[in-house]
VODOKE-586408 format. One record per atom (N, C-alpha, C, CB): residue number from 1; residue in three letters; atom name; y, z negated, x. Coordinates in nm, 2 decimals. Glycine has a CB too. Example, Ala and Ser with C-alpha at 12.3 -4.5 7.8 and 13.67 -1.06 7.14 Angstrom:
! VODOKE-586408
1  ALA  N  -0.57  -0.78  1.32
1  ALA  CA  -0.45  -0.78  1.23
1  ALA  C  -0.33  -0.78  1.32
1  ALA  CB  -0.45  -0.90  1.13
2  SER  N  -0.22  -0.71  1.28
2  SER  CA  -0.11  -0.71  1.37
2  SER  C  0.00  -0.79  1.29
2  SER  CB  -0.06  -0.57  1.41
***
This chain:
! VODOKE-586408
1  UNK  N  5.09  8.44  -1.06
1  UNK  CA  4.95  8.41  -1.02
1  UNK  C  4.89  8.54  -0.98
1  UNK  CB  4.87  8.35  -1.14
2  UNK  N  4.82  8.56  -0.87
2  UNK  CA  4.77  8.69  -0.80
2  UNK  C  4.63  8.74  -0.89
2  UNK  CB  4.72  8.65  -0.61
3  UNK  N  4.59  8.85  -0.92
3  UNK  CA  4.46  8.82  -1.01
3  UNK  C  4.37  8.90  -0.88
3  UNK  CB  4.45  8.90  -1.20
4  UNK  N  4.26  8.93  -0.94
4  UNK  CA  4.15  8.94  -0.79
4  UNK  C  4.06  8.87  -0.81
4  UNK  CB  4.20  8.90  -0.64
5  UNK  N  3.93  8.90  -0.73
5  UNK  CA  3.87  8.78  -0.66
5  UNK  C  3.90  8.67  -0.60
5  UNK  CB  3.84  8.80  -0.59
6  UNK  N  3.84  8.57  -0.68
6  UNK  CA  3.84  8.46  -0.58
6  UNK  C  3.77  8.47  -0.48
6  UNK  CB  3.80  8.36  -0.62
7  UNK  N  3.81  8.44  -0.31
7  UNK  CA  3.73  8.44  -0.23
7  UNK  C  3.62  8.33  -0.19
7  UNK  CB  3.79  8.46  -0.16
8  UNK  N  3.65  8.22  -0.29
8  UNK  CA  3.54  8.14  -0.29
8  UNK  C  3.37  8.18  -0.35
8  UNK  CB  3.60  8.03  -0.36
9  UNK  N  3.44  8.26  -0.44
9  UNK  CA  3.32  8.31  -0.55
9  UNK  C  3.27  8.46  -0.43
9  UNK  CB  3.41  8.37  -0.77
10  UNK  N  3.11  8.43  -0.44
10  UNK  CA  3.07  8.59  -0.41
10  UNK  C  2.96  8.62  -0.51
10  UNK  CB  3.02  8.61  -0.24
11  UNK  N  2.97  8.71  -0.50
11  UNK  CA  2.84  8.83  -0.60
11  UNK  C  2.75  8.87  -0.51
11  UNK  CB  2.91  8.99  -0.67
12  UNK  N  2.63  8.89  -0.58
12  UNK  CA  2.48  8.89  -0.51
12  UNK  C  2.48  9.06  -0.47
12  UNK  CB  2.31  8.84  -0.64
13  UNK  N  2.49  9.01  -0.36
13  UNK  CA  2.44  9.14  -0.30
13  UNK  C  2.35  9.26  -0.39
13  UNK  CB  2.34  9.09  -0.19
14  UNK  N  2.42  9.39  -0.40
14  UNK  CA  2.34  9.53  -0.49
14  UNK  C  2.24  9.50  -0.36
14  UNK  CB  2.45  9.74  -0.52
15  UNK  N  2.15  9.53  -0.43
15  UNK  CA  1.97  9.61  -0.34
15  UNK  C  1.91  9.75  -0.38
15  UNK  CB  1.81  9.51  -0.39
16  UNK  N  1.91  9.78  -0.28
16  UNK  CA  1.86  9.98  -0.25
16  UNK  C  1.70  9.90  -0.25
16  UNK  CB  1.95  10.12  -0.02
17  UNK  N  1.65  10.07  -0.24
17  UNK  CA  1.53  10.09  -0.24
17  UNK  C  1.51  10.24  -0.15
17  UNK  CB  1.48  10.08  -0.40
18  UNK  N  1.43  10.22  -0.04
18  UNK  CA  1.39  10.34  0.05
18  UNK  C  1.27  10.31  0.11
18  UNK  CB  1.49  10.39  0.15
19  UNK  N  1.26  10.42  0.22
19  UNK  CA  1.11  10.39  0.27
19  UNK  C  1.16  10.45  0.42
19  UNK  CB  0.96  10.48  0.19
20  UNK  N  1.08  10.38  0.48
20  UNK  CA  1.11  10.36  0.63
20  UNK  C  1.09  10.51  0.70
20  UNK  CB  0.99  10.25  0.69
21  UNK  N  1.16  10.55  0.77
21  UNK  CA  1.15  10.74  0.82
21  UNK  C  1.07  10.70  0.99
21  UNK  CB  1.38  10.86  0.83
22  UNK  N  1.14  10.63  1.05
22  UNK  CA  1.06  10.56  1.17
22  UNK  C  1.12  10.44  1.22
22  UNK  CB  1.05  10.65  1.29
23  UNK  N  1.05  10.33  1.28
23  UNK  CA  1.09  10.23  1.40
23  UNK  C  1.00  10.23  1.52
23  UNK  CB  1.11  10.09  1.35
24  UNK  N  1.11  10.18  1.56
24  UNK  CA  1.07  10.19  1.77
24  UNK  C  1.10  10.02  1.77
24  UNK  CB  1.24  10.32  1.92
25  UNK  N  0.94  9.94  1.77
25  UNK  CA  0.91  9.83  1.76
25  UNK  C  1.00  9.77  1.89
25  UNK  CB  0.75  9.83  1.75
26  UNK  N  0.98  9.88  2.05
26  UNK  CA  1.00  9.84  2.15
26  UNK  C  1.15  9.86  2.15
26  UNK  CB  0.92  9.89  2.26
27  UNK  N  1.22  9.91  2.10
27  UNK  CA  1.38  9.91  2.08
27  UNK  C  1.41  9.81  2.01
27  UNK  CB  1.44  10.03  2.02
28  UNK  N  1.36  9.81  1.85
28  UNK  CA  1.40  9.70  1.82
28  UNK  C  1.50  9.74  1.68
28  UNK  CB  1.45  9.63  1.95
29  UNK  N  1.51  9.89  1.66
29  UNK  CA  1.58  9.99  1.56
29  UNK  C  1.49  10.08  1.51
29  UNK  CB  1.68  10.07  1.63
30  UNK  N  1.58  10.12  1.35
30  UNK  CA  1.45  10.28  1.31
30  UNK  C  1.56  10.32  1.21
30  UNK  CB  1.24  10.25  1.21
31  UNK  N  1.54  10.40  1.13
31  UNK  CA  1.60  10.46  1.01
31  UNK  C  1.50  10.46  0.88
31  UNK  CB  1.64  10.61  1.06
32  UNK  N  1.60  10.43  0.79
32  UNK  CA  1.52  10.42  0.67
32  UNK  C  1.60  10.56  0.57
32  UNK  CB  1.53  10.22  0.60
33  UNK  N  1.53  10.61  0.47
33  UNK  CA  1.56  10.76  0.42
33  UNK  C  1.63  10.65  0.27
33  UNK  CB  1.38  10.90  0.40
34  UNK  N  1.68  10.73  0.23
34  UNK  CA  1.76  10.66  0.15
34  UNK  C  1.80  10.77  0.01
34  UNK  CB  1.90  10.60  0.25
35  UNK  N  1.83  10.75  -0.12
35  UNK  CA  1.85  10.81  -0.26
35  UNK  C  1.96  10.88  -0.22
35  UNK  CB  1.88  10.72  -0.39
36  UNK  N  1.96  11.02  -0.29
36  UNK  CA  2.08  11.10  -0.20
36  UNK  C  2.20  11.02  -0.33
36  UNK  CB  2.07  11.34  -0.19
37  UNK  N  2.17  10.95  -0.43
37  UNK  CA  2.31  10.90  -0.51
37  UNK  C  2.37  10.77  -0.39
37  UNK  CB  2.28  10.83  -0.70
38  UNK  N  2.24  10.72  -0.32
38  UNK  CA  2.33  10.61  -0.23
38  UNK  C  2.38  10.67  -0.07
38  UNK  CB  2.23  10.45  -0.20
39  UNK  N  2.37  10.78  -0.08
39  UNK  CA  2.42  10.90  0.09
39  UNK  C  2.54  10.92  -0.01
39  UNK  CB  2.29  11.11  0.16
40  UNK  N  2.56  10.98  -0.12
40  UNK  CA  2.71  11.03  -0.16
40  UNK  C  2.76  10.89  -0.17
40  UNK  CB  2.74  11.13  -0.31
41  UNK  N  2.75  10.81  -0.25
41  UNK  CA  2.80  10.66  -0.25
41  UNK  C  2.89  10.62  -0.11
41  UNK  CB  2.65  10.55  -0.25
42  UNK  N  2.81  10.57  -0.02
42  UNK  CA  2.83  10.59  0.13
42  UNK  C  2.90  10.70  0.19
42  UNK  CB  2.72  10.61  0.19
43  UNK  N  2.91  10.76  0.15
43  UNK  CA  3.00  10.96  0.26
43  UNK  C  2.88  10.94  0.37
43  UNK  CB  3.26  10.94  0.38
44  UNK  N  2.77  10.94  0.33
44  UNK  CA  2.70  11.02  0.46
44  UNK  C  2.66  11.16  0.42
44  UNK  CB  2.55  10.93  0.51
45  UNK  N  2.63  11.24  0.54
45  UNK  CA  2.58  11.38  0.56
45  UNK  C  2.45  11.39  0.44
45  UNK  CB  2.52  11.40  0.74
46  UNK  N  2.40  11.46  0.37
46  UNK  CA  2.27  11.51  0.31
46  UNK  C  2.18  11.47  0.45
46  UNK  CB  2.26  11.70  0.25
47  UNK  N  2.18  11.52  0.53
47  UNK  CA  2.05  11.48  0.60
47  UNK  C  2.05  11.35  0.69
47  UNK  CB  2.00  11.61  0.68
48  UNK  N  2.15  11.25  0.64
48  UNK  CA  2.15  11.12  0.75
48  UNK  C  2.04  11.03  0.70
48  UNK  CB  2.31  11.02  0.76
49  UNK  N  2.02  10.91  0.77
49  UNK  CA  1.95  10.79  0.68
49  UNK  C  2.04  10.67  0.75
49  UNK  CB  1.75  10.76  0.70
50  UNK  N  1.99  10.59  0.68
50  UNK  CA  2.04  10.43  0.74
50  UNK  C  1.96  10.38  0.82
50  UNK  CB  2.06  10.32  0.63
51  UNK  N  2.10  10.31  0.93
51  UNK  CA  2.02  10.24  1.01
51  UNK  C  1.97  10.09  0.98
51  UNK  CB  2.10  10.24  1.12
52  UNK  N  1.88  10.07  1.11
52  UNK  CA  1.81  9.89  1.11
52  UNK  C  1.77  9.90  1.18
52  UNK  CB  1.72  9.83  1.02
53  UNK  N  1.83  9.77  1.22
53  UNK  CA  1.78  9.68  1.31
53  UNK  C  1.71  9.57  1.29
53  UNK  CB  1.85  9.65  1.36
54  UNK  N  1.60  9.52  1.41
54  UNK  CA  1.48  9.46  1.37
54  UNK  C  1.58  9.28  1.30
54  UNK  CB  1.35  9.46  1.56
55  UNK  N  1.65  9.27  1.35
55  UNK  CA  1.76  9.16  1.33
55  UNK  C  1.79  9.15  1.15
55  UNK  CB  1.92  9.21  1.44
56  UNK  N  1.77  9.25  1.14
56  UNK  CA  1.79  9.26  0.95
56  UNK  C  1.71  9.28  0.88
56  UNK  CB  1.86  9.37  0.89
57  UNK  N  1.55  9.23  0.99
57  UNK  CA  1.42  9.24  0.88
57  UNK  C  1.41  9.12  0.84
57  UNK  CB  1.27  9.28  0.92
58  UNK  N  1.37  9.10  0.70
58  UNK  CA  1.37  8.93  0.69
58  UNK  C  1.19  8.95  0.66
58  UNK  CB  1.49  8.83  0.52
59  UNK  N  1.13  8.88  0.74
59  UNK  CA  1.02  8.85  0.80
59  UNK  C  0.99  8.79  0.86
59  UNK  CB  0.97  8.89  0.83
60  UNK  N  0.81  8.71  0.89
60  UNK  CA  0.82  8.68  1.00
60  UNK  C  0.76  8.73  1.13
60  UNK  CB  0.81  8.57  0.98
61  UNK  N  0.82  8.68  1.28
61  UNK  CA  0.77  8.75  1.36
61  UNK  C  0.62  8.83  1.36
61  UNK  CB  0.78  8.68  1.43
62  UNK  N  0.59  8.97  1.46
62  UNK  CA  0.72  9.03  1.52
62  UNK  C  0.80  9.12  1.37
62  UNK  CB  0.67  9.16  1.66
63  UNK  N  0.90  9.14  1.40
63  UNK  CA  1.01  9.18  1.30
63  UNK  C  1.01  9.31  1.32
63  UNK  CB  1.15  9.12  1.33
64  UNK  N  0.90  9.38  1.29
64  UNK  CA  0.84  9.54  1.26
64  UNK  C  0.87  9.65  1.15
64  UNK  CB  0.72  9.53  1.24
65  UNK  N  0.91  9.75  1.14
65  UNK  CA  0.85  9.82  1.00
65  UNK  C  0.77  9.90  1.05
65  UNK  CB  0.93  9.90  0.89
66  UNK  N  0.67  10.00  0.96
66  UNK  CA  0.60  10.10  1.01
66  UNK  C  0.61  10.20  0.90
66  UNK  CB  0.47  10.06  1.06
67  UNK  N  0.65  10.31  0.99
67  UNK  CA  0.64  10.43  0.90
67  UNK  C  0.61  10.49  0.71
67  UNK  CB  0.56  10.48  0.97
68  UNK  N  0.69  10.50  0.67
68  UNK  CA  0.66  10.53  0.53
68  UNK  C  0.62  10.43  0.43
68  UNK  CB  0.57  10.61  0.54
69  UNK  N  0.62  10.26  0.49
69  UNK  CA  0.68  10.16  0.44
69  UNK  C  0.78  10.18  0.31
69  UNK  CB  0.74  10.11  0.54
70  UNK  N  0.75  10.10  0.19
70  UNK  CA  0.83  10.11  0.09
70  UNK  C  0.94  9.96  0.08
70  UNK  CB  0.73  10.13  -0.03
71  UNK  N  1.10  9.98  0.15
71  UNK  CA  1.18  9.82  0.17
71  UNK  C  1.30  9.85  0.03
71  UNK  CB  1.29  9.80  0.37
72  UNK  N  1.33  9.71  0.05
72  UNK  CA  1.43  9.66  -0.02
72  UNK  C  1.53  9.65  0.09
72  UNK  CB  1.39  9.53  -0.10
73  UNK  N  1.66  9.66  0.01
73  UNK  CA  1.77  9.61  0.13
73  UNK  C  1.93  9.63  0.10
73  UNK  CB  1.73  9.71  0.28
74  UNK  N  1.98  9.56  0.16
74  UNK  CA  2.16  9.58  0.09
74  UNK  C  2.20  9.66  0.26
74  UNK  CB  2.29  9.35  0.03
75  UNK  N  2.34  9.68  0.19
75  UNK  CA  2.35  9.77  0.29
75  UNK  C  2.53  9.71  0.30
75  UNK  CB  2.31  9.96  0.25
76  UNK  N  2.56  9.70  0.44
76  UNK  CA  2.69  9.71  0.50
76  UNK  C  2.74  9.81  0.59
76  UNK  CB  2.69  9.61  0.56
77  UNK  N  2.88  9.73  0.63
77  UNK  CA  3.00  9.87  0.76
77  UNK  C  2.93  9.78  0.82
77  UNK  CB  3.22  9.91  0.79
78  UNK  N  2.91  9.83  0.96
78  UNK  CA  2.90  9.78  1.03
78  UNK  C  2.99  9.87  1.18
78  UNK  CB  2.76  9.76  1.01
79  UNK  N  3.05  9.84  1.28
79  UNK  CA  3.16  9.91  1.38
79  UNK  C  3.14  10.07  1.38
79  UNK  CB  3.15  9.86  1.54
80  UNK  N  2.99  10.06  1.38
80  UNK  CA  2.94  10.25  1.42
80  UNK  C  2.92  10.31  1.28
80  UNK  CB  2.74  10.27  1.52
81  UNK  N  2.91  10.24  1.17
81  UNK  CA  2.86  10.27  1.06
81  UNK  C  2.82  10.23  0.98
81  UNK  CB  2.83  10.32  1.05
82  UNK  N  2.74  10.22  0.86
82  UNK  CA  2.70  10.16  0.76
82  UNK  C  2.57  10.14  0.84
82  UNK  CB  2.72  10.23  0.63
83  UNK  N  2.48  10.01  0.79
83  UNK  CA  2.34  9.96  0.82
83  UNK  C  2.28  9.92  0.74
83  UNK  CB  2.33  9.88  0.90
84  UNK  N  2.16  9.88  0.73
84  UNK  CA  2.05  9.87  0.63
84  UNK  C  2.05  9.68  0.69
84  UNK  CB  1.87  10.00  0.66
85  UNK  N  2.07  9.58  0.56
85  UNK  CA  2.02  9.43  0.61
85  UNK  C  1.98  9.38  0.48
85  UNK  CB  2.15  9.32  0.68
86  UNK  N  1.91  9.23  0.50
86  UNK  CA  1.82  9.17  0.42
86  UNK  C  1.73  9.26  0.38
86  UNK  CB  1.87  9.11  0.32
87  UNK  N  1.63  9.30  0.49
87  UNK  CA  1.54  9.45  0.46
87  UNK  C  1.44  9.36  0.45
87  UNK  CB  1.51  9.59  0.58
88  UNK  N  1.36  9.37  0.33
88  UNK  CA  1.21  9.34  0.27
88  UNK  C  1.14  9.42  0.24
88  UNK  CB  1.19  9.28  0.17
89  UNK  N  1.01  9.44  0.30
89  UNK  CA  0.91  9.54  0.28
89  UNK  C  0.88  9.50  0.13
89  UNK  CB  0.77  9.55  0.39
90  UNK  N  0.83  9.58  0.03
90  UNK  CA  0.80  9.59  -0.09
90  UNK  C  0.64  9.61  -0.12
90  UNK  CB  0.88  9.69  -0.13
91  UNK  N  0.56  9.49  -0.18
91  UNK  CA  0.44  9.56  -0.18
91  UNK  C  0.38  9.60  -0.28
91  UNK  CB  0.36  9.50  -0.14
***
């Protein structure tokens, strides 16, 4: 018998907590600043943040953040790199 995960079973998404560094409403992307325990977590640089895209705000239209915004959000790989999704502004 193989032991492991079942792949039927999934586990709830871990949720971060950061605040928005900028978005470009007309792009449609921004960077959110992130806990330097979840940059080492990740192998990012000390001075990177995570990306997002407007596609990973859960809101409703338009699908915005604005500056220095306080979100929620899990994070994935994504081809270029890790990204910020299921992003909820926090009030």
């Amino acid at each position: 018998m193989e032991t492991g995960m079942n792949p039927a079973i999934h586990e709830p998404t871990t949720m971060h907590k950061g605040v928005v560094k900028w978005f470009n409403k007309d792009l449609g992307y921004g960077f959110i600043q992130v806990s330097p325990s979840l940059k080492f977590e990740l192998g990012l640089a000390p001075e990177a943040d995570l990306y997002v895209h407007a596609a990973d705000v859960v809101m409703p239209f338009p699908k915005m953040l604005v500056e220095g915004q306080r979100v929620r959000f899990g994070v994935t790989r994504a081809e270029r790199g890790w990204r910020a999704t299921q992003v909820e502004v926090l009030r």
